[in-house]
C-alpha positions in Angstrom: 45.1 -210.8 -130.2 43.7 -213.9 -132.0 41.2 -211.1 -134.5 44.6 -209.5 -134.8 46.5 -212.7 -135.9 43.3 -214.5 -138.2 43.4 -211.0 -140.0 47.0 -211.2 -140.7 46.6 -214.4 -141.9 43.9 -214.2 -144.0 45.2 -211.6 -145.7 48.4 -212.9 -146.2 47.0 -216.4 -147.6 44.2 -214.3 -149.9 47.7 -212.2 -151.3 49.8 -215.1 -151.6 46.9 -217.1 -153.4 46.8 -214.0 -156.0 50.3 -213.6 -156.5 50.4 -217.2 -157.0 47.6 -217.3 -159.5 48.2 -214.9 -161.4 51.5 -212.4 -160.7 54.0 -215.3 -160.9 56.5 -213.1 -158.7 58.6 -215.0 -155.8 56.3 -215.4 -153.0 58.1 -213.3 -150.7 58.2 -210.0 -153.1 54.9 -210.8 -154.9 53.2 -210.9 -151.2 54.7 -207.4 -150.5 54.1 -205.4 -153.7 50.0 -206.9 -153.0 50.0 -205.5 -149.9 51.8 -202.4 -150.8 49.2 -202.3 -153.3 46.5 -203.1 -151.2 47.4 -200.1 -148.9 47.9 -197.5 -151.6 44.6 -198.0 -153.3 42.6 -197.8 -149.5 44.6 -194.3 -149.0 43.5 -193.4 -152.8 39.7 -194.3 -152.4 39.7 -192.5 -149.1 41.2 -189.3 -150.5 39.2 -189.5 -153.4 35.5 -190.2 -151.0 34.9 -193.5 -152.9 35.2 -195.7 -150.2 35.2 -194.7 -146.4 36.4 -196.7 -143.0 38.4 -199.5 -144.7 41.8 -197.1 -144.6 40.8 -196.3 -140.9 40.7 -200.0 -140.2 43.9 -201.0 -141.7 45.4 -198.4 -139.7 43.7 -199.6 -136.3 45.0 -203.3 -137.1 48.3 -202.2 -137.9 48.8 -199.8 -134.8 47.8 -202.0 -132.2 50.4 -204.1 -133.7 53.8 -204.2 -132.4 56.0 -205.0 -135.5 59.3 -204.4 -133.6 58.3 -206.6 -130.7 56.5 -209.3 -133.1 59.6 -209.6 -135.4 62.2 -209.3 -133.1 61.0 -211.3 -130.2 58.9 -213.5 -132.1 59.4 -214.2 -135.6 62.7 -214.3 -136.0 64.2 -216.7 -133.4 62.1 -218.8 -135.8 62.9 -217.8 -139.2 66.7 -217.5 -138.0 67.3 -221.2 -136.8 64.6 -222.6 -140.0 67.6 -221.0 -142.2 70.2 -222.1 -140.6 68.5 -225.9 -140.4 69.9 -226.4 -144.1 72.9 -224.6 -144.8 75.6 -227.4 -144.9 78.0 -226.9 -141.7 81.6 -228.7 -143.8 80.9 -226.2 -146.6 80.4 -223.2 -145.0 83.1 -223.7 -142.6 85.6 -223.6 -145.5 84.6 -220.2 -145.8 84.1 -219.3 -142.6 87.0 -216.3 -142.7 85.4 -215.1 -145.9 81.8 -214.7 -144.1 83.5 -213.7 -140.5 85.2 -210.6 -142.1 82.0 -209.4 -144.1 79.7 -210.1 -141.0 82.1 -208.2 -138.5 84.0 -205.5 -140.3 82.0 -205.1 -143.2 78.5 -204.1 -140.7 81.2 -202.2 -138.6 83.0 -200.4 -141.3 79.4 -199.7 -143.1 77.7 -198.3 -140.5 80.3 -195.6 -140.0 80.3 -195.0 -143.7 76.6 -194.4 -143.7 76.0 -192.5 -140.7 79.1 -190.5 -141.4 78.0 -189.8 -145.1 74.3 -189.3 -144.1 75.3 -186.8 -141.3 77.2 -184.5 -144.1 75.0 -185.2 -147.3 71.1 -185.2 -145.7 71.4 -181.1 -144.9 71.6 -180.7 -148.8 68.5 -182.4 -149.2 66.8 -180.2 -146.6 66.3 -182.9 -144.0 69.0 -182.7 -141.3 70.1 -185.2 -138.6 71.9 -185.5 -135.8 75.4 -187.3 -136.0 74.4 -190.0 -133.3 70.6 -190.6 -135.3 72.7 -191.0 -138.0 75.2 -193.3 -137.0 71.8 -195.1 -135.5 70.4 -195.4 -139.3 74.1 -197.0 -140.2 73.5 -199.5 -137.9 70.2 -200.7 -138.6 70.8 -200.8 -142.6 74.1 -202.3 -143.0 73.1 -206.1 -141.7 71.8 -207.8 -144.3 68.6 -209.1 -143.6 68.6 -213.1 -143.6 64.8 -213.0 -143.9 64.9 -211.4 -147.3 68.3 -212.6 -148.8 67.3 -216.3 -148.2 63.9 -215.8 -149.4 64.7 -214.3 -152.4 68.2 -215.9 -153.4 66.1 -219.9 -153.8 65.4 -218.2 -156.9 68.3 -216.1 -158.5 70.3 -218.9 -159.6 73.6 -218.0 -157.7 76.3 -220.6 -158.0 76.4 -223.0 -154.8 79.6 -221.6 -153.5 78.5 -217.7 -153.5 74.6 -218.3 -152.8 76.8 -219.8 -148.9 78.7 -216.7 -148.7 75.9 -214.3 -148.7 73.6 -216.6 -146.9 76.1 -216.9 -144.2 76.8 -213.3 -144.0 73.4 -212.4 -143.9 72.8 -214.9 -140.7 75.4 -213.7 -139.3 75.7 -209.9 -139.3 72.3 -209.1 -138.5 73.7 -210.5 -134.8 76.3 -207.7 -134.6 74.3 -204.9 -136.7 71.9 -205.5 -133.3 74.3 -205.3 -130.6 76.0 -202.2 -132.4 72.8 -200.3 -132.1 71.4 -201.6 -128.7 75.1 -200.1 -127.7 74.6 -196.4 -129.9 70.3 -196.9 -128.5 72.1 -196.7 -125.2 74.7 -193.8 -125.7 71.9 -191.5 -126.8 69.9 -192.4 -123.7 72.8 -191.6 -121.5 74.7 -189.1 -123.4 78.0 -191.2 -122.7 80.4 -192.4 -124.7 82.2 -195.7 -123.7 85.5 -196.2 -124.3 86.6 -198.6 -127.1 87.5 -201.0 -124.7 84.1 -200.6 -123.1 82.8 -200.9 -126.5 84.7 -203.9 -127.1 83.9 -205.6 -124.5 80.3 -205.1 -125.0 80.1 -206.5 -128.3 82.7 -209.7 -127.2 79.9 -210.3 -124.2 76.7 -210.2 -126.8 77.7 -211.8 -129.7 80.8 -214.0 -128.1 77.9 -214.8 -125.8 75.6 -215.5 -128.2 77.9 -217.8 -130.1 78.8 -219.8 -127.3 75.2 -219.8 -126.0 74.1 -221.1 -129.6 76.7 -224.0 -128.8 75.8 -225.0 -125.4 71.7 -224.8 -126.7 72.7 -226.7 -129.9 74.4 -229.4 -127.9 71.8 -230.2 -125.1 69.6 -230.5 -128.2 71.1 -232.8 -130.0 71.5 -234.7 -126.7 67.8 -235.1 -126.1 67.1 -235.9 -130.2 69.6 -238.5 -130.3 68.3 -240.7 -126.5 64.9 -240.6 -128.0 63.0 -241.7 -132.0 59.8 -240.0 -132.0 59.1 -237.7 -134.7 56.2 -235.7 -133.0 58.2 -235.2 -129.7 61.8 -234.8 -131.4 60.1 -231.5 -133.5 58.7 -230.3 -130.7 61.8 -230.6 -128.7 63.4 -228.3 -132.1 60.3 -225.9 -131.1 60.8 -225.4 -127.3 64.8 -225.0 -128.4 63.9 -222.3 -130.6 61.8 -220.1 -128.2 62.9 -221.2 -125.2 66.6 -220.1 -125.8 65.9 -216.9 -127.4 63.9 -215.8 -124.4 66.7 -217.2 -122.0 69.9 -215.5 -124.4 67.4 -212.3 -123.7 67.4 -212.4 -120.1 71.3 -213.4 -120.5 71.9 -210.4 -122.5 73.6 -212.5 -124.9 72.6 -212.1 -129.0 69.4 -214.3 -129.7 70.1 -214.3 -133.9 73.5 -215.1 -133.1 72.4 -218.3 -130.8 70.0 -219.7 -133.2 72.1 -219.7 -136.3 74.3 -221.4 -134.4 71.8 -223.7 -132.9 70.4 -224.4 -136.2 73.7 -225.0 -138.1 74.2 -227.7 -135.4 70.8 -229.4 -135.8 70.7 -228.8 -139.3 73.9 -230.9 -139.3 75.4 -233.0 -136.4 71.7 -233.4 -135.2 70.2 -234.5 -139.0 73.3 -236.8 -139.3 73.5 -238.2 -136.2 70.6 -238.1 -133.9 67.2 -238.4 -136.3 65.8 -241.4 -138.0 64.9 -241.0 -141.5 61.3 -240.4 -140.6 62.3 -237.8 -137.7 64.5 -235.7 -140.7 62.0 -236.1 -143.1 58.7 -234.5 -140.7 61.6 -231.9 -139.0 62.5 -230.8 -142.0 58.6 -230.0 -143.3 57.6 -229.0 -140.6 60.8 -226.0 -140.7 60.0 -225.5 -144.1 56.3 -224.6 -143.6 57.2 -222.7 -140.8 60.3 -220.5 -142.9 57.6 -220.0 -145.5 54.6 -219.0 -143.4 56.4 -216.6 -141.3 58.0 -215.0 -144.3 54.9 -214.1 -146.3 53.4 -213.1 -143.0 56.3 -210.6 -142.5 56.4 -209.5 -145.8 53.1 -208.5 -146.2 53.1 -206.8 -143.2 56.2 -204.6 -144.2 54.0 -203.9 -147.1 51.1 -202.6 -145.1 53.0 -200.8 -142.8 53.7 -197.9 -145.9 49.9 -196.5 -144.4 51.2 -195.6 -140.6 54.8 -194.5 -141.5 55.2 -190.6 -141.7 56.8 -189.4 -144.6 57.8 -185.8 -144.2 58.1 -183.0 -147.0 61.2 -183.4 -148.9 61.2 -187.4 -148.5 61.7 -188.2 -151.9 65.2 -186.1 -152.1 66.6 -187.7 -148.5 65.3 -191.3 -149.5 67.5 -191.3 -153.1 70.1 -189.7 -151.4 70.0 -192.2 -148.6 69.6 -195.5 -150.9 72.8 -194.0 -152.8 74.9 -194.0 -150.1 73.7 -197.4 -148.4 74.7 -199.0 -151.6 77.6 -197.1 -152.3 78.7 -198.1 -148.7 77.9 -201.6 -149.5 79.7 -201.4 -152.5 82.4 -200.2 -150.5 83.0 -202.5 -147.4 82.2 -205.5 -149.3 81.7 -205.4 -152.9 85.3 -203.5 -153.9 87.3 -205.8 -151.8 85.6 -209.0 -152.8 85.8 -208.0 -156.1 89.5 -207.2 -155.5 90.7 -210.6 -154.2 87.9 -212.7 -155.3 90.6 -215.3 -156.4 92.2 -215.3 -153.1 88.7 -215.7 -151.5 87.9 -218.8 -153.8 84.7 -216.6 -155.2 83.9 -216.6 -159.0 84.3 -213.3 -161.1 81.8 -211.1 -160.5 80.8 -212.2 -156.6 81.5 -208.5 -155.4 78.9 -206.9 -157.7 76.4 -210.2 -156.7 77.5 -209.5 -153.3 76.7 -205.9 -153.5 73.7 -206.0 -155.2 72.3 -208.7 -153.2 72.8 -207.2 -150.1 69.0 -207.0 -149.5 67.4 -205.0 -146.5 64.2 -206.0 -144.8 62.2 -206.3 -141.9 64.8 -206.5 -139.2 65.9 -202.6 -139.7 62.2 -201.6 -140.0 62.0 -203.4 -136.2 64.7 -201.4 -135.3 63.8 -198.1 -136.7 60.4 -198.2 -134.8 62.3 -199.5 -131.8 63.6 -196.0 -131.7 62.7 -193.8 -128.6 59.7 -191.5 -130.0 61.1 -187.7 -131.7 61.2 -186.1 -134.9 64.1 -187.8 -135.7 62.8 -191.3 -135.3 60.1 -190.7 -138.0 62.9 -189.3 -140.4 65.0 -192.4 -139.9 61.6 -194.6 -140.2 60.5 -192.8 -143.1 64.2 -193.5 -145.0 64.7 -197.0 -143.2 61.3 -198.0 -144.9 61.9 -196.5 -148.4 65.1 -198.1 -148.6 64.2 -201.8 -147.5 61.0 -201.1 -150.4 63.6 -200.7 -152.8 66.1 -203.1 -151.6 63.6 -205.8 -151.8 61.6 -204.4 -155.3 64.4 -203.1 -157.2 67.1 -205.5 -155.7 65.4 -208.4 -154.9 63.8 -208.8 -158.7 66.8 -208.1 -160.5 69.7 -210.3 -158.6 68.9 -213.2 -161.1 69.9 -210.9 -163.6 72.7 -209.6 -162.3 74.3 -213.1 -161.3 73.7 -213.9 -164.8 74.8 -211.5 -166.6 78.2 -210.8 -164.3 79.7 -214.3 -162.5 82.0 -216.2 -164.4 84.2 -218.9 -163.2 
């Protein structure tokens, strides 16, 4: 495990360190085209009998890596409550109806449109799926990923009030894109259907739950920063929060992302405010920083290694347009159409539901979940799409949201 992790990093801080010096790209996008790269030129030197082992290697490394179990029970508790430490509580709860309704109905109402769409479109392109994989692929594409989106949005130039929106959606409905596919996950192990009170309920428990678990966390927290003033034990405290709870909301079977957002939004805010010296906030807030930033290139450049173990079968290319089509066509859809409908209404400049739509980047979380799919042909179909969609999302999308807030919000 510790060859496994020096390798990762090493390779991540030799890629960022050339992006840096001379690509010029946002560390997070610049990292992953390098290690897309990186993995393209092994497979082409191996093909071509230039070079010999080094393709093998990458592939050993990256198969006795567990990205779905790293990311989602590791990384992200982190990277989840680091955002949340400094989005500003007051403003975001002012639009707290505006980022409720995208996080809830807008996942809900997207995943049906995708699966649905997918279900009746991917037989044309010669690649068919069942309804229920499908509906699977709907759920882990239409959450936003919060890993990506904040990553990429520091440097787009969105105005304050919209860069909060799609931050807080993007915290946010990850939380319920997760429980509705741990609850499809478990109708295609047990070939039932619950009821939609069953259904219901399930998603009140988990991300209810998690919401009220986030609180009860947050509080104790703060309780412990504010009887003490001593940097190196209050960020520690932050620390054992952080993993601690997520492992607890797991064995609780309450939503984890859901608890830290709100765990960080409460230290980020009540606990900055009240309970922290100035010295305290200023080491807290460094050491979060370095932590958001380490864990993000890491992640990156791992989704952009991961292209050499994912299977792509014939007729790919066809299914993967098709697929990033609809994902953004549903996006545009469930959020973009009626934001850019009422935008008055919803206090959002001109323009916000093309921003919205456009910036609705995908990322590592739906890779997780795709390989946390039980092994059959149809998990490597919904991998192969899941991966070429979040390489476009984050390539195409993610380097070209500057330009589109530019170029369409007006006040």
């Amino acid at each position: 495990m510790l060859d496994i992790a020096a390798t990762c990093l090493v390779v991540t801080a030799l890629l960022a360190y050339l992006n840096h010096r001379f690509v010029g790209l946002p560390t997070p996008i610049g990292v992953m085209v390098s290690a897309l790269g990186l993995s393209l030129l092994l497979v082409a030197l191996d093909v071509f009998g230039i070079v010999h082992g080094l393709r093998g290697y990458e592939e050993s490394l990256l198969r006795s890596i567990d990205f779905s179990s790293v990311l989602m029970q590791g990384m992200l508790s982190l990277l989840l409550f680091a955002g949340a430490l400094h989005v500003d509580l007051s403003e975001l709860r002012s639009y707290r109806w505006q980022i409720g309704a995208l996080a809830v109905a807008g996942t809900l109402l997207s995943t049906m449109v995708v699966g649905t769409v997918l279900w009746l479109a991917l037989p044309w392109a010669g690649l068919p799926v069942p309804f229920i994989y499908c509906m699977l692929f709907g759920a882990l594409i239409s959450p936003t990923d919060p890993i990506a989106v904040m990553g990429i949005l520091k440097s787009a130039g969105a105005p304050k009030d919209l860069e909060l929106v799609i931050a807080g959606e993007s915290l946010f409905n990850d939380g319920i894109g997760v429980v509705v596919f741990s609850l499809l996950v478990g109708i295609l192990a047990s070939g039932d259907v619950p009821s939609w009170r069953e259904g219901g309920e399930l998603l009140l428990h988990e991300a209810g739950g998690g919401l009220l678990f986030g609180l009860v966390l947050g509080y104790i927290t703060f309780r412990l920063l504010r009887s003490i003033d001593h940097y190196q034990v209050e960020v520690l405290i932050t620390l054992a929060a952080v993993m601690g709870g997520y492992a607890l909301a797991s064995r609780l079977h309450v939503s984890g992302p859901l608890a830290m957002v709100v765990a960080g939004l409460m230290i980020g805010n009540h606990g900055r405010a009240l309970a922290m010296s100035d010295t305290t906030r200023k080491h807290l807030d460094l050491f979060w920083e370095l932590i958001d930033e380490i864990l993000n290139a890491v992640l990156f450049v791992l989704i952009g290694l991961e292209v050499i173990v994912v299977s792509f079968p014939d007729g790919i290319a066809a299914a993967a347009a098709l697929t990033i089509l609809v994902t953004l066509a549903a996006r545009w859809l469930t959020v973009g159409l009626p934001i850019g409908l009422w935008y008055g209404a919803l206090r959002l400049p001109r323009g916000a539901g093309t921003v919205l739509t456009w910036g609705g980047l995908r990322g590592g979380i739906s890779v997780a979940l795709a390989l946390s799919l039980p092994l059959s042909p149809e998990r490597e179909t919904l991998l192969a799409l899941t991966y070429c969609v979040v390489v476009f999302s984050i390539l195409a999308q993610g380097l070209t949201i500057g330009r589109v807030v530019r170029h369409t919000v007006r006040s």
